[in-house]
N, C-alpha and C positions, 0 to 999 in steps of 0.2 A: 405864411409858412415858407422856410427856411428850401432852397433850391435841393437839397440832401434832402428833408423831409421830403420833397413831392420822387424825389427820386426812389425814395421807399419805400414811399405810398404806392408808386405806379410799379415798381418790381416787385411786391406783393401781389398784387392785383393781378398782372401780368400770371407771375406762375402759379398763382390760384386757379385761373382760367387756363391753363398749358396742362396741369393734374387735371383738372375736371374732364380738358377731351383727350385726354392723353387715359384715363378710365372711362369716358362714354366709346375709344375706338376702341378698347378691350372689347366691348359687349356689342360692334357690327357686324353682321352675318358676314360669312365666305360669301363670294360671289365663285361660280363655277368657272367663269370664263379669264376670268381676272386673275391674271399669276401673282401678281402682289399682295392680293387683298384689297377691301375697302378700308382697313384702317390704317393703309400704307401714310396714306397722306395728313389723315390729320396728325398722326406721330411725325411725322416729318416737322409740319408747320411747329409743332409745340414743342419740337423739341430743339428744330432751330430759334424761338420766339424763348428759350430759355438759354440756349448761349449768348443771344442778343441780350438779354437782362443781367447774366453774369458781365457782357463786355460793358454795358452800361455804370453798374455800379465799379468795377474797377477803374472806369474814366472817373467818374463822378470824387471814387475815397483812395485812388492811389495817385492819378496825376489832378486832382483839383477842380473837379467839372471839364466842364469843355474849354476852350480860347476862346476869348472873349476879344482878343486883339486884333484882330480881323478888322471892324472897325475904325480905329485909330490909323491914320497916317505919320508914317512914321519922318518923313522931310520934315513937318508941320514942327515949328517950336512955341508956338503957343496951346494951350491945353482948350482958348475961344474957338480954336477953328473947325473942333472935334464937333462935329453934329450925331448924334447918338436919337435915330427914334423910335421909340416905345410905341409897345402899343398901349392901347387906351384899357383895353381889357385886361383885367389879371388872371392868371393864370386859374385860379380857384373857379374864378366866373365861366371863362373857357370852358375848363374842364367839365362843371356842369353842365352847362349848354350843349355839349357836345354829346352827354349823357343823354339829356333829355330829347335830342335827334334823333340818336338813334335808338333809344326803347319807343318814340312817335314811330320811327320807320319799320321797328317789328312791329309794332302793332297795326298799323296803315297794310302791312304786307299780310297780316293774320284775319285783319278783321272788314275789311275794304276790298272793292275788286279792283285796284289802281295796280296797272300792270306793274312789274318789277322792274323794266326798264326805267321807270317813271318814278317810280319812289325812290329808286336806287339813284337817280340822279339827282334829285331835288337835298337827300338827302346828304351825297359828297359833295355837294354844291354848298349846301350849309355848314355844313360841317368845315368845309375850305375857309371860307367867309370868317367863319367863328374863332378858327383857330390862326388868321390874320392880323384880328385883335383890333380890328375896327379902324384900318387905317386907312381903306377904301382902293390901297393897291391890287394889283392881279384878279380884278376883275372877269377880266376877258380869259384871263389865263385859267380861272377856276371854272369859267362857264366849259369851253373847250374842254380841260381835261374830264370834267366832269360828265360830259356828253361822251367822250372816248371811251370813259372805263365802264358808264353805266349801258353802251352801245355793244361794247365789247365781251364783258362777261355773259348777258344775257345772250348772242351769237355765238359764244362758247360754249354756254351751258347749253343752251338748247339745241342748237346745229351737228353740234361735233361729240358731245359727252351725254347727248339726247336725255337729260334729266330736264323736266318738267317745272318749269320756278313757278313760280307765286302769283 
């Protein structure tokens, strides 16, 4: 599949799932305490998550995708000196895999007593990995962030915004 197909595929996908909680915050209760409301946020997230997909496909079919020249040096007069690497994985494969992560992680968090901290890490940990594309780089870097954010939200969620995880 052609770089414009996956970009359609995924801005489909994208605002499918931006309608769906952009009608599931229609239907959350007031909270009394709460001047915003509870459904402040998820309209927020979906409705920024759909200007991101508007500015996507306007990179993608007004200037040509992204730049892809980054890469290249430009002194360089031979086109041998360009080292370009790929990753091993294709996009299609990724993208699956990355599927398949995280419907195992809702289900590990639904049906399993593995704290949230824990799943949640295991699973941006793979997910990092996966979408590296097998080139064994940023190792270290996906363990750290992945300990940071699954350290992080779960002392968020439950310290500060006292909602009860999984």
């Amino acid at each position: 599949m052609t770089r414009a197909k996956w970009t359609i595929v995924n801005g489909i996908v994208i605002c499918v799932l931006c309608v769906i909680g952009i009608q599931q915050a229609s239907l959350a209760p007031e909270i009394a305490f709460d001047i915003l409301g509870s459904a402040t946020v998820p309209r927020f997230v979906s409705v920024a998550l759909l200007i991101l997909v508007v500015l996507m496909l306007v990179e993608e079919f007004v200037f040509d995708g992204p730049s892809t020249d980054d890469a290249e040096d430009e002194t360089s007069d031979s086109p041998e000196e360009i080292v370009t690497i790929l990753p091993q994985w294709g996009e299609g494969y990724r993208t699956f895999a990355n599927l398949i992560v995280f419907i195992l992680y809702l289900l590990s968090l639904e049906y399993t007593p593995v704290p949230f901290w824990l799943a949640t890490f295991v699973s941006i940990y793979l997910c990092s990995r996966i979408l590296e594309g097998g080139l064994g780089r940023g190792q270290k870097a996906s363990l750290i962030i992945a300990i940071i954010i699954a350290g992080s939200i779960d002392v968020i969620f439950t310290n500060f915004l006292l909602i009860d995880l999984p």
